[in-house]
Every structure is written in C-alpha cells, then in structure tokens.
C-alpha positions as CSV (number, residue, x, y, z in Angstrom):
1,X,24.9,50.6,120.8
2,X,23.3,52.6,117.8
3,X,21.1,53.8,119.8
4,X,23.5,54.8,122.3
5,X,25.4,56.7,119.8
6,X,22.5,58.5,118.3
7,X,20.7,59.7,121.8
8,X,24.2,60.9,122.9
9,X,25.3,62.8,119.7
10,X,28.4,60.7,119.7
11,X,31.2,62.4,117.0
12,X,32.7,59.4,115.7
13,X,36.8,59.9,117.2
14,X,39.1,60.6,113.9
15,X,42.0,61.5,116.2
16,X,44.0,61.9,119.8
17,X,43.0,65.8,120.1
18,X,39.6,65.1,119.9
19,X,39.8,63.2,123.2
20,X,38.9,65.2,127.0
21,X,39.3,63.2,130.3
22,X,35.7,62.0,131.2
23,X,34.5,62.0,127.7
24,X,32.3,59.1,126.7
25,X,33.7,56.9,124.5
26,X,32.4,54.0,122.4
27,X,35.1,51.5,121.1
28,X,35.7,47.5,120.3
29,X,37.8,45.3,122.4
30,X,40.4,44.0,120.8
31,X,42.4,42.3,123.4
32,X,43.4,41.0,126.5
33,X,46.6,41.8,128.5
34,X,47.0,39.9,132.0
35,X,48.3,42.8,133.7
36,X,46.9,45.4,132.0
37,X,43.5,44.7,131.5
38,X,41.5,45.0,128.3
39,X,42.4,47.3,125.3
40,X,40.0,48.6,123.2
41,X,39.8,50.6,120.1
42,X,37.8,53.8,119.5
43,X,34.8,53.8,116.8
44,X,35.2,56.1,114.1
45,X,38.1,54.5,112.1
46,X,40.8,56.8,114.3
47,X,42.4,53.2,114.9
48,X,43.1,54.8,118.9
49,X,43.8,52.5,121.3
50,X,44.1,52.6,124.7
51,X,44.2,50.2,128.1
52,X,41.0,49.9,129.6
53,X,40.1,48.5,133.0
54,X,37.8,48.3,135.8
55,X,37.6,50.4,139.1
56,X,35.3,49.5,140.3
57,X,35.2,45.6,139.9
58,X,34.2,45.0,143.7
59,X,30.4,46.2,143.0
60,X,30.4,44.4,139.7
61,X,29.4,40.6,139.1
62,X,31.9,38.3,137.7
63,X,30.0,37.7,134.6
64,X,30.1,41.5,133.5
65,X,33.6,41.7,134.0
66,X,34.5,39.0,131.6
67,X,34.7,40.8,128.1
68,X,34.9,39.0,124.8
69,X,37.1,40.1,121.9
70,X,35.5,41.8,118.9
71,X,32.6,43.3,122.0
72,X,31.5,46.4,121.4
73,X,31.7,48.2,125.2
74,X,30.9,52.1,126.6
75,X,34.4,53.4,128.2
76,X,35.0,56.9,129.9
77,X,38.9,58.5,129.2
78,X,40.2,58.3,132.6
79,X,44.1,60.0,131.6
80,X,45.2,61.4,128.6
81,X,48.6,62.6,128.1
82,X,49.5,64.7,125.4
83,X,52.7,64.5,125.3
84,X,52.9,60.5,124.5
85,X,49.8,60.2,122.9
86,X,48.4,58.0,125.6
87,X,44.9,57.8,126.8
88,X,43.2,55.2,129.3
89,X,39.7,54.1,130.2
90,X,37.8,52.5,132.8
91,X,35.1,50.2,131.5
92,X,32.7,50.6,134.6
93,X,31.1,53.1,133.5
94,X,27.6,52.5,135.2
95,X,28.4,51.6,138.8
C-alpha cells in the first residue's frame, strides 16, 4: 500500500475540501453496517469517514468482497456533497 501511495503521489487527506469525485483514495475499514456496506476512514489523520461499497460485486469473487476491520483498502469518491459534508466510495475499484 506504500508503494501505492508513493507511485501515485498520494497527498495524505487533512480535510473534506480536499476531496473531488473520482479521486483515489486510500483509507482503513473501520466497520461494517448491514445495509450500508463498509465504512472506511481516509489516511492522513483527517479522521473522514464515509460509506463504502461495491458496484460491481457481480464480476467480483466472494472472497474479495469480504473485508476485514482494521484492512487497509484503495476506494474511489463516488458523491461528495458539500453541503452535508458527506462523501461516498465504491471499493471496486479494479473491475
């Protein structure tokens, strides 16, 4: 994930404005909702944190949907709004 972070010239996320839909996003999850999916918070000490799911789930195996707590996952912002301070992401990011 280092790596990941390096080779992309991630900026660690210190706060909401620094967030565009589509941006990459690194972040750890921190827990599990039934209907909503995962929620995971940004790296960078921001303490963001936003529901995060899967889209495309279909093309994915079981096993790499499954997500432990305290995992450290890739996410893309799918929906900010400003107004509420509310971001999302989707998880599949490589399919």
């Amino acid at each position: 994930m280092i790596d990941w972070l390096v080779e992309n010239q991630h900026t660690p996320i210190t706060g909401f404005e620094q967030l565009s839909k589509g941006q990459l996003v690194c972040g750890t999850v921190i827990r599990k909702h039934p209907k909503m999916g995962y929620f995971v918070e940004l790296a960078g000490g921001s303490a963001l944190s936003a529901p995060a799911r899967f889209v495309h789930a279909e093309r994915m195996p079981a096993s790499a949907q499954e997500l432990q707590i305290g995992q450290t996952v890739v996410a893309r912002v799918s929906s900010i709004d400003p107004e509420r301070k509310r971001f999302a992401l989707i998880l599949d990011v490589g399919f």
